[in-house]
Backbone bond lengths (Angstrom), bond angles and torsions (degrees), N, CA, C in turn:
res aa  C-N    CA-C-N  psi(-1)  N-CA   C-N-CA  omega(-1)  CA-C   N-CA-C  phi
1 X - - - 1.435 - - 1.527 107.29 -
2 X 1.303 123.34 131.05 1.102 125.22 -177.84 1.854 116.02 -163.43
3 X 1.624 101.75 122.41 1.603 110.56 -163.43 1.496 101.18 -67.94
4 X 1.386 115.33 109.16 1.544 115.29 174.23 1.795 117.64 -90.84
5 X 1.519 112.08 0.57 1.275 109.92 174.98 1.679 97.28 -165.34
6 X 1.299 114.76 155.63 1.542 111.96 151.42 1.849 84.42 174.61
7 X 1.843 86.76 131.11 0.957 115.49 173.49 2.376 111.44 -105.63
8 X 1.315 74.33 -164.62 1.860 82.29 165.33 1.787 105.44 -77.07
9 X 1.480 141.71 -28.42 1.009 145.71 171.22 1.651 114.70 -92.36
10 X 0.635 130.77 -65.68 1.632 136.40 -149.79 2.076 86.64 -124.82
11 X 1.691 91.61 156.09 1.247 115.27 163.36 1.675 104.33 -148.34
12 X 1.609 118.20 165.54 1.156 107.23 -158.49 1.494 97.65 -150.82
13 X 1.109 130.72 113.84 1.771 136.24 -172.55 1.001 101.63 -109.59
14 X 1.723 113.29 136.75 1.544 120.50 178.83 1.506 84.18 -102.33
15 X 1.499 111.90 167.17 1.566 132.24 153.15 1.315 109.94 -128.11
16 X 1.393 138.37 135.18 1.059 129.75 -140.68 1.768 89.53 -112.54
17 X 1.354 110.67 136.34 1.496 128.88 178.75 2.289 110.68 -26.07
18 X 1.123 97.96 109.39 1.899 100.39 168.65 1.380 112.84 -101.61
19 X 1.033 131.89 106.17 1.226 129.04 -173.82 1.687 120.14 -46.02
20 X 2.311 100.54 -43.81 1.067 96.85 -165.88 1.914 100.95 -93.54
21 X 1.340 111.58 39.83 1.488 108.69 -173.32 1.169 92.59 -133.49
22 X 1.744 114.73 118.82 1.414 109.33 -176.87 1.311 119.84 -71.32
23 X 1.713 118.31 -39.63 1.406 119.14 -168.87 1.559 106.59 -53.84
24 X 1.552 98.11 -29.42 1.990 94.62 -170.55 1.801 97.37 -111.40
25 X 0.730 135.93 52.10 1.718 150.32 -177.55 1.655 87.96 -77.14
26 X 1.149 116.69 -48.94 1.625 115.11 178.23 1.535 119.32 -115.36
27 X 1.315 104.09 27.67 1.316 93.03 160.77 1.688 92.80 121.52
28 X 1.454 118.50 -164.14 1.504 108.85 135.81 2.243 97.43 174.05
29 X 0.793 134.10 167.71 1.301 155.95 -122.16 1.562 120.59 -170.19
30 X 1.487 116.29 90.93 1.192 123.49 158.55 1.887 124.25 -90.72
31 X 1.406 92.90 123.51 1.506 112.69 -173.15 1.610 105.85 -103.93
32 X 1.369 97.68 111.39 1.694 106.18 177.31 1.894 111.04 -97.16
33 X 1.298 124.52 114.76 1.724 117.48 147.68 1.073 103.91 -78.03
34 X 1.694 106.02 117.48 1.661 107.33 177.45 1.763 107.92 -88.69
35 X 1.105 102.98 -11.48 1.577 101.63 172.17 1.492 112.50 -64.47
36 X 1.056 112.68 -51.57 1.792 106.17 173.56 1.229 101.44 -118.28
37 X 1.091 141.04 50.99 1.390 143.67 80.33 2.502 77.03 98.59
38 X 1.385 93.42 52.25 1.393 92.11 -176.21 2.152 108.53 -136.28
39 X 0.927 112.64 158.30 1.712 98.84 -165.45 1.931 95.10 -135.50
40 X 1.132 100.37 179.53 1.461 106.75 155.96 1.909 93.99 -157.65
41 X 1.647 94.36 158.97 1.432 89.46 152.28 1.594 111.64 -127.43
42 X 1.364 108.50 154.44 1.831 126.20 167.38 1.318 130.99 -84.61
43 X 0.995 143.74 105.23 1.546 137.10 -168.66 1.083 99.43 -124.04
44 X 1.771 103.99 173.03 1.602 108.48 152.89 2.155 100.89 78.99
45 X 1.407 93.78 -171.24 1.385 108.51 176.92 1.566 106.02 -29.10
46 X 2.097 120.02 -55.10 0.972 136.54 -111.42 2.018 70.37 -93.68
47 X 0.946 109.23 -21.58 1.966 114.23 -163.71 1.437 99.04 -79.91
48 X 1.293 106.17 -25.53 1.396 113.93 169.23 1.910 132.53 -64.85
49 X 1.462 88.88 -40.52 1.351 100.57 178.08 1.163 109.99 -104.80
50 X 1.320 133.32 7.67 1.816 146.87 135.57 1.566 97.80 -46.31
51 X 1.086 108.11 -71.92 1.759 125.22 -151.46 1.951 89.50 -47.89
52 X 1.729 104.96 -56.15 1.312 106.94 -159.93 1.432 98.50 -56.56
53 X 1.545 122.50 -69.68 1.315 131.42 -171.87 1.723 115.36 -44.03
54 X 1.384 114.20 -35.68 1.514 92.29 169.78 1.824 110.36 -98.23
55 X 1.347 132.99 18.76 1.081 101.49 125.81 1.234 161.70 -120.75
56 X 1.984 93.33 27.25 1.554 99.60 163.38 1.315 117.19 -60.74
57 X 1.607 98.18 -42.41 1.558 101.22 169.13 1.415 142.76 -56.17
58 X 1.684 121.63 -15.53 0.713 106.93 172.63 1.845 115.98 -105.49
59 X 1.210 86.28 13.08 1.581 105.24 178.71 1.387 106.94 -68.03
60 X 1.404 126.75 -36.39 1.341 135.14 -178.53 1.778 105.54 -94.44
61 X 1.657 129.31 33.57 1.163 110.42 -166.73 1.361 140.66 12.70
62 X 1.192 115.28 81.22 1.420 106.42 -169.18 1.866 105.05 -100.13
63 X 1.218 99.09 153.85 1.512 120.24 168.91 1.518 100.88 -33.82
64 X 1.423 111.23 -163.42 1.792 121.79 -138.78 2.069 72.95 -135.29
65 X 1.146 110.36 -42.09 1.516 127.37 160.28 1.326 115.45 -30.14
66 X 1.683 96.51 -84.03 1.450 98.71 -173.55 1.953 117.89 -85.08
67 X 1.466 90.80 12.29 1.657 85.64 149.55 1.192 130.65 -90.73
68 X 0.806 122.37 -38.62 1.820 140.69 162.74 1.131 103.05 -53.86
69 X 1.500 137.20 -39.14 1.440 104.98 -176.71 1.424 116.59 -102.17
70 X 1.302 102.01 8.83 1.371 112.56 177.03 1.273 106.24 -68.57
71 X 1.584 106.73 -42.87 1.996 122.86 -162.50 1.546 84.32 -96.13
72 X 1.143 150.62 4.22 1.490 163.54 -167.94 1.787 88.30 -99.86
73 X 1.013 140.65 -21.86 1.854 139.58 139.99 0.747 147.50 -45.09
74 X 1.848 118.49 -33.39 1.450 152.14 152.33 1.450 109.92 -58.90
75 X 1.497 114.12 -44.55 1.661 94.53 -178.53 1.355 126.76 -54.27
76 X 1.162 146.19 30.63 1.215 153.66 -179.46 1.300 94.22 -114.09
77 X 1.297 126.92 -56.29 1.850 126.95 -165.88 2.090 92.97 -65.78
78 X 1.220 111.14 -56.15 1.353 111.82 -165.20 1.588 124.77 -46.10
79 X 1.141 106.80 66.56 1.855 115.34 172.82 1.501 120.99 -72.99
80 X 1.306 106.05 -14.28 1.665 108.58 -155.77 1.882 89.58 -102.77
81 X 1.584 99.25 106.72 1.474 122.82 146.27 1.447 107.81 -3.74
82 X 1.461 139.03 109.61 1.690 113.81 135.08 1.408 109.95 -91.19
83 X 1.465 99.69 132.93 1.311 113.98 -158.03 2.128 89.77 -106.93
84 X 1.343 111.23 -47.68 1.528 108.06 -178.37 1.664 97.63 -145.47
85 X 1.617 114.58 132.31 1.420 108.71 -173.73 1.199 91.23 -158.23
């Protein structure tokens, strides 16, 4: 487990690839909105095409801005309560 971003909005947890764990077979990625205090996580294929997409993005250095609204896409998946983190 290891925090690969966290701003004043968003924070972003890698889990590092288990071979014998399917959900994390590629890895997988918890995305926190700390404003409403709501998360999702990514596994599977989908951790895969996380991984790619943020680093085209960070290939182009982008602002602290256009990271957040990048992960500002995910708030729709994020249903699951953080209750203590």
């Amino acid at each position: 487990m290891n925090i690969i971003y966290n701003s004043d909005q968003y924070s972003v947890v890698e889990f590092g690839a288990q071979k014998d764990h399917e959900a994390l077979r590629f890895g997988g990625y918890e995305i926190t909105d700390k404003s409403v205090r709501r998360e999702c996580f990514i596994g599977g294929i989908q951790a895969e095409t996380f991984r790619q997409n943020v680093q085209e993005l960070i290939s182009n250095e982008p602002s602290i801005e256009e990271i957040d609204e990048f992960l500002g896409k995910f708030d729709s998946y994020m249903g699951q309560a953080v209750l203590l983190h």
